[in-house]
C-alpha positions as CSV (number, residue, x, y, z in Angstrom):
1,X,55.8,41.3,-4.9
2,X,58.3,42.1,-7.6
3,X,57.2,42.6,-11.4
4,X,60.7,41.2,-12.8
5,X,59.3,38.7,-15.6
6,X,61.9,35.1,-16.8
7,X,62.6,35.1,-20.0
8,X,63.0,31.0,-20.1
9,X,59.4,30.7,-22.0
10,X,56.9,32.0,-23.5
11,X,54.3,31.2,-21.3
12,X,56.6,32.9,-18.4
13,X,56.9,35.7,-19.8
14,X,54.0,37.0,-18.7
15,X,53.9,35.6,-15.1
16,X,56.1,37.2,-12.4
17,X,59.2,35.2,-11.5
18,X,57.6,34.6,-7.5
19,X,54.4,33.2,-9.3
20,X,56.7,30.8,-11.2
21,X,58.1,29.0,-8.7
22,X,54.6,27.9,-7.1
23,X,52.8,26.8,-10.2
24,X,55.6,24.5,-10.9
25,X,56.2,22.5,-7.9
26,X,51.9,22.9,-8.2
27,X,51.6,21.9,-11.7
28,X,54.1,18.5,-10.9
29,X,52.2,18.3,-7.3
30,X,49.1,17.9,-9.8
31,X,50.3,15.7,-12.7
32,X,51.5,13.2,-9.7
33,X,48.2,13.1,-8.1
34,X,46.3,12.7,-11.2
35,X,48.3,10.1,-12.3
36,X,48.3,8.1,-8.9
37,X,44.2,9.0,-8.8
38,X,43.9,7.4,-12.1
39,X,45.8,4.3,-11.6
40,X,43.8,4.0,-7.8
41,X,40.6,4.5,-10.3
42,X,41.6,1.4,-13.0
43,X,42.5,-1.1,-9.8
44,X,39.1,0.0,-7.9
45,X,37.2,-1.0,-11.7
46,X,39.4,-4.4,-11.6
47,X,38.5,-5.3,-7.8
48,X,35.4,-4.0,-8.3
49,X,35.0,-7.0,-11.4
50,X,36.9,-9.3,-8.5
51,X,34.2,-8.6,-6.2
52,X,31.4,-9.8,-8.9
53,X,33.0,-12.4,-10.4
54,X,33.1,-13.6,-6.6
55,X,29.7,-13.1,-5.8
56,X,28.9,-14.9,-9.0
57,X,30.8,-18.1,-8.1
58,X,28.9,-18.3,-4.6
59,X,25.9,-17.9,-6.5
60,X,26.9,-21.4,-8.5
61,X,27.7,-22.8,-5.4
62,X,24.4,-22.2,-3.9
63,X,25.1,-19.7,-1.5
64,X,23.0,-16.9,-1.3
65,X,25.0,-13.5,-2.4
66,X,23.0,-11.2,0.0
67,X,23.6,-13.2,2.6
68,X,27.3,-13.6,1.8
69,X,27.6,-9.8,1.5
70,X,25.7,-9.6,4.9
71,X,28.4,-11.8,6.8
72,X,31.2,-10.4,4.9
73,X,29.9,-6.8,6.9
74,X,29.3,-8.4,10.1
75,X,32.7,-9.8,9.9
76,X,34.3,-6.4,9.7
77,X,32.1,-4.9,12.7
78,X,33.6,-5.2,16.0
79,X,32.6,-8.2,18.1
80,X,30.7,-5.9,20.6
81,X,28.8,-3.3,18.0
82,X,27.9,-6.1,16.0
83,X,26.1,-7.9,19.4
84,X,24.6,-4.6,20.3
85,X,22.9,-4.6,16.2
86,X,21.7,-8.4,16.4
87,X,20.3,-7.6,20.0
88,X,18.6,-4.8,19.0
89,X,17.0,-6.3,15.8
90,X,16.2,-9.1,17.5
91,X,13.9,-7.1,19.9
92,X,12.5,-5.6,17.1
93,X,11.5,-8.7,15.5
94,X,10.0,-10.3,18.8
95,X,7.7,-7.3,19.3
96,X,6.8,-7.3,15.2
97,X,6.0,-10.4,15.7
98,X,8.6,-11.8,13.4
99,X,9.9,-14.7,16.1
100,X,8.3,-16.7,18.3
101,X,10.2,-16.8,21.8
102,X,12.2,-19.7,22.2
103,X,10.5,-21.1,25.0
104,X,7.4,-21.4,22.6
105,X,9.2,-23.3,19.9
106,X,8.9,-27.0,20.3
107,X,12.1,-27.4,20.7
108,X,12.3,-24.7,23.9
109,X,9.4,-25.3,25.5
110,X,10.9,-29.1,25.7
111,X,14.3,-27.3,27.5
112,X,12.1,-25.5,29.7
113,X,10.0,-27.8,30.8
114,X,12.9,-30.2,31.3
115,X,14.5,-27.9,33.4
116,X,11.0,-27.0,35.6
117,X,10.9,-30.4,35.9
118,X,14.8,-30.3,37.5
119,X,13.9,-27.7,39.8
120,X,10.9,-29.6,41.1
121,X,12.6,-32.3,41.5
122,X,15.3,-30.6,43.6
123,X,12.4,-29.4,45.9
124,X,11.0,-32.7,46.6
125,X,12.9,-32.5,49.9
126,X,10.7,-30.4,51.2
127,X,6.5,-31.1,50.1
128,X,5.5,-27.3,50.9
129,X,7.9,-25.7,49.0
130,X,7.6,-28.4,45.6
131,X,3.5,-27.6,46.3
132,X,3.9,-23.8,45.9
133,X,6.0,-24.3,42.9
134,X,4.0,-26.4,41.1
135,X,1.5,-23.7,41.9
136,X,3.3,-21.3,40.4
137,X,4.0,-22.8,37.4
138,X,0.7,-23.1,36.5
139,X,-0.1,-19.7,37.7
140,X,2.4,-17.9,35.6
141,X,1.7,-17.9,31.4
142,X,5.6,-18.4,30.3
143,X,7.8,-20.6,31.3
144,X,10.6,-18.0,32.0
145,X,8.7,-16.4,34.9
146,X,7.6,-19.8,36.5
147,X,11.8,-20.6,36.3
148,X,12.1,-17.5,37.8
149,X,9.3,-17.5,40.9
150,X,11.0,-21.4,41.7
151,X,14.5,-19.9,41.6
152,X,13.0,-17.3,44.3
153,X,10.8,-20.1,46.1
154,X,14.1,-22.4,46.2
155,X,16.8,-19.2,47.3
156,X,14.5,-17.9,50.0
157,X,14.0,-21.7,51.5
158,X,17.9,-22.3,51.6
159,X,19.3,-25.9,51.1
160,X,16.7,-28.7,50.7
161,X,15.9,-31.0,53.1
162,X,17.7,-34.4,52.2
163,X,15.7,-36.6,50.3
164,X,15.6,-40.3,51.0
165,X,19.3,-41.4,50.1
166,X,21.2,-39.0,52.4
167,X,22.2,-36.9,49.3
168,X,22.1,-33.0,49.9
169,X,20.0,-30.7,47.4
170,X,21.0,-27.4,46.6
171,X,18.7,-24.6,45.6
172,X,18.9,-23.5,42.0
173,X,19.9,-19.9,43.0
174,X,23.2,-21.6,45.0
175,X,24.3,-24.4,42.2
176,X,27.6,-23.1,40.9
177,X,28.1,-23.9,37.2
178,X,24.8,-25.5,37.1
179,X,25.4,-29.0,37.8
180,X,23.3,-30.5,40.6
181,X,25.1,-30.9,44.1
């Protein structure tokens, strides 16, 4: 390093001329950045009043802010990470308690019982089989595992015999898209 001093100012004088050149492309490096930081800092303050005002008018409206706020989150999540969170927190709820299974809703236990009631009526063909799920309803507690013992009754036995109209029956395991055959 060289110990020649610049005359040009009185602050330079004391500073070597290769420690000039740094501290001013520095100094402007630093004003710039400042300035930019602080402008960045007065539009975060004004969006930031956006974002409130915002929430303010959906409170007037009626809608609930923290659930707003909680969508608007959601919304930004990818699909999959997002189904992964309301899976998950689901579970949790069931085993706190929190939700009754759907099945034990009115409304479910309705569907599922509707849909026993299909499946029965698919095995009709054949008296031993519709017998041993009938027993199995009663024997299992939910309704999911007495849908899924007749789906394994009605898979194991293959098509159904034809019941009195010549129309075929297909097992529940077999229907493709869920329609009956």
């Amino acid at each position: 390093m060289t110990t020649t001093f610049d005359s040009k100012s009185s602050a330079a004088a004391s500073l070597p001329v290769e420690e000039q050149d740094e501290p001013a492309g520095f100094e402007a490096d630093l004003r710039r950045l400042a300035q930019r930081l602080h402008r960045m800092e007065g539009e975060k303050e004004q969006l930031l009043g956006d974002i409130r005002d915002t929430f303010l008018e959906a409170k007037h409206l009626g809608i609930d802010p923290k659930a707003l706020k909680r969508v608007v989150k959601l919304r930004r999540q990818p699909a999959d990470k997002r189904q992964a969170e309301e899976d998950t927190l689901e579970s949790y709820k069931r085993i706190m308690g929190l939700v009754p299974d759907f099945e034990k809703t009115p409304i479910g236990a309705h569907i599922a019982q509707s849909q026993i009631r299909e499946a029965m009526d698919r095995l009709q063909g054949d008296p031993a089989l519709a017998a041993t799920a009938a027993r199995l309803v009663d024997a299992f507690g939910s309704v999911e595992a007495a849908r899924g013992a007749i789906e394994a009754v009605t898979a194991m036995s293959g098509p159904a015999k034809a019941p009195a109209g010549g129309a075929t029956v297909t097992p529940i395991g077999n229907r493709a898209g869920g329609g009956k055959a």
